[in-house]
C-alpha positions, 0 to 999 in steps of 0.5 A: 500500500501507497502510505503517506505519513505525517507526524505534527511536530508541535508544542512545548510539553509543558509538563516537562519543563524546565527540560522542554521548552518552547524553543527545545521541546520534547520530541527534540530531546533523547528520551527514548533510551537510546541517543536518538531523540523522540522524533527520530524514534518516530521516523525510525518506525514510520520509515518501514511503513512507508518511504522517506519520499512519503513521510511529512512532518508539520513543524513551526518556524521555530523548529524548522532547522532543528527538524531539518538537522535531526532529519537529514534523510527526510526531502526538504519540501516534505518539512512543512512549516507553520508561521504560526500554530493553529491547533492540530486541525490546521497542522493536519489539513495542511498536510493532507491538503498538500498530500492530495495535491501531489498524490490524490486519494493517498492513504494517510496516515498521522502520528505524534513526533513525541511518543515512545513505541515499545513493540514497533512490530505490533504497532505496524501491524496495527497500522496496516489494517487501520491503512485497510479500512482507511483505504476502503473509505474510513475515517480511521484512529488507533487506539490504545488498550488501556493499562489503568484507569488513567485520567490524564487521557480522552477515551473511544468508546467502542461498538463492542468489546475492543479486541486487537488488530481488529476493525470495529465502529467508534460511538463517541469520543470521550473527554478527560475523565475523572477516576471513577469514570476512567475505572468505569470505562476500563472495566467495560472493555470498549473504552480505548486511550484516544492517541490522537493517531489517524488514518484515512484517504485524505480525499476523504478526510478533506470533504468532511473537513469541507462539509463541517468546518468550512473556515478551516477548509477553504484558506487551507486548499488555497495555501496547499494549492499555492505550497509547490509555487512561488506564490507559497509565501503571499498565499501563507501570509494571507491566509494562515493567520485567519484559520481557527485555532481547533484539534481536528477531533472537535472539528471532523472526528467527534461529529463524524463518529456521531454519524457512524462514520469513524472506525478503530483499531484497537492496539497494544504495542507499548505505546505512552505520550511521556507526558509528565516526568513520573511517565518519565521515571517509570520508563526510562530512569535507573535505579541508584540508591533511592532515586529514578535516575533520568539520564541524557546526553551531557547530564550530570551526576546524582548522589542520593542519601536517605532518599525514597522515591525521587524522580531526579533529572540531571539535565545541567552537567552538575551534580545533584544530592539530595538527603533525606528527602521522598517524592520528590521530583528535581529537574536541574537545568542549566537556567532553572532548577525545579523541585516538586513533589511527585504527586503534582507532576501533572500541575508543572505546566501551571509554572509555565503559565505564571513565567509567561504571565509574570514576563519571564519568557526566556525560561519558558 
């Protein structure tokens, strides 16, 4: 099969500051357990599935160089380039809007640049047969068999009961949920963590775009007409900035799969967003003397006594102690230190918003 991929190469993980931040965010960063950074995790695994030729990655201004370096095999008119971020509907549209100028009714497909894959042979298998459905005209996700009751992610409510690798109908797509109900949808076998993964035709993909969100639709087929042009830069400067900011399953997904027209195919393949720094610890940390050792390259070195678990991060080439201390995170970078209990780990982005509120900017 002909697949084209996207990876949407966005944000500044915010839950992972000090260490990611606006002008170095996560998937820049080596947290895969090897020396390859989160998105050359993602290429590495998506390059099988497809080609060099047919990956795209949708990254902003920012960015662009840092891609381009980490990336030297993906073709230059393959980094598609943002001015400035819309939300995941107008990264996404863009891109299938470009895909379907060069190659009409391709097979698309669009995965994270920050995720980390344990098991990339069961994840192409999924893969695969999502590429099926999406072939035969689906609006396609894949979604993950849930491990615990986590609050922390949208749910798809699934026709029957999920069984890998297998195709079957999407009802709802369900928001954060609390405990109980996360408990509640575990329990039941057809809720799936929603990975924000998508496949379709992206003929088809672009006319429910059109029939549902107009304002998205239009400036963006004028600027994917225009992307392989000299009128590239005109067409971007005068439309981009008018697109609406919304994720593309509030925009196309959520209401297609209201009308029956969203399928998945539930997957277990060790997936997880990294999304905070216990998600961190838990994956890739070592063991030393009481605390989950977060290593990179250039990092610095940890002495804990009396410690019980730390999640330690020693990102600005010093050397860090702690002493009679538990549940801690400490995250040491070259300009900003945090320290924070364990249990608050999802609230670190609420620092950002004060340094950014406060005129701190550089540090965010």
């Amino acid at each position: 099969m002909d697949l084209h991929v996207v990876v949407p190469a966005g944000g500044s993980g915010t839950r992972l500051w000090p260490l990611s931040r606006a002008t170095n965010p996560k998937f820049l960063h080596p947290l895969t357990g090897t020396e390859r950074s989160l998105l050359q995790a993602t290429y590495d695994r998506l390059v099988p599935l497809s080609s060099a030729d047919h990956v795209h990655v949708v990254t902003g201004v920012a960015h662009a160089a840092a891609v381009a370096r980490q990336l030297p095999e993906l073709p230059e008119r393959n980094i598609l380039v943002e001015p400035l971020a819309r939300d995941s509907c107008a990264a996404i549209a863009l891109a299938a809007a470009v895909i379907q100028q060069r190659s009409p009714g391709a097979v698309m497909a669009s995965f994270a640049a920050d995720h980390l894959i344990k098991e990339p042979a069961a994840f192409a298998a999924t893969v695969r047969e999502a590429a099926r459905g999406a072939a035969e005209g689906k609006l396609m996700t894949i979604g993950i068999a849930p491990t615990r009751p986590e609050t922390g992610y949208g749910y798809l409510q699934c026709s029957a009961t999920a069984e890998l690798g297998v195709q079957q109908q999407v009802l709802e797509f369900k928001e954060k949920p609390d405990l109980a109900t996360a408990t509640e949808y575990v329990n039941s076998g057809r809720y799936l963590w929603n990975a924000s993964m998508f496949v379709w035709r992206t003929d088809v993909f672009l006319g429910e775009l059109e029939r549902r969100r107009p304002d998205v639709f239009e400036p963006v087929s004028k600027i994917a007409k225009a992307w392989d042009t000299d009128e590239r830069a005109v067409v971007v400067d005068e439309l981009w900035a008018t697109i609406p900011k919304v994720a593309v399953e509030y925009a196309v997904m959520e209401p297609a799969a209201a009308e029956g027209l969203v399928s998945t195919v539930p997957g277990d393949f060790g997936w997880s967003d990294i999304g905070d720094f216990e998600t961190l610890g838990e994956l890739l940390a070592a063991d030393q003397d009481g605390a989950r050792v977060v290593t990179t390259p250039g990092a610095g070195d940890v002495v804990a006594v009396d410690s019980s678990d730390v999640v330690a991060v020693p990102a600005g080439g010093r050397l860090v102690a702690t002493l009679g201390v538990r549940d801690l995170i400490v995250v040491d970078t070259p300009d900003a230190v945090l320290v924070c209990h364990r249990d608050r780990a999802q609230d670190i982005k609420r620092l950002t918003e004060i340094l950014r509120d406060t005129g701190r900017t550089a540090y965010v």
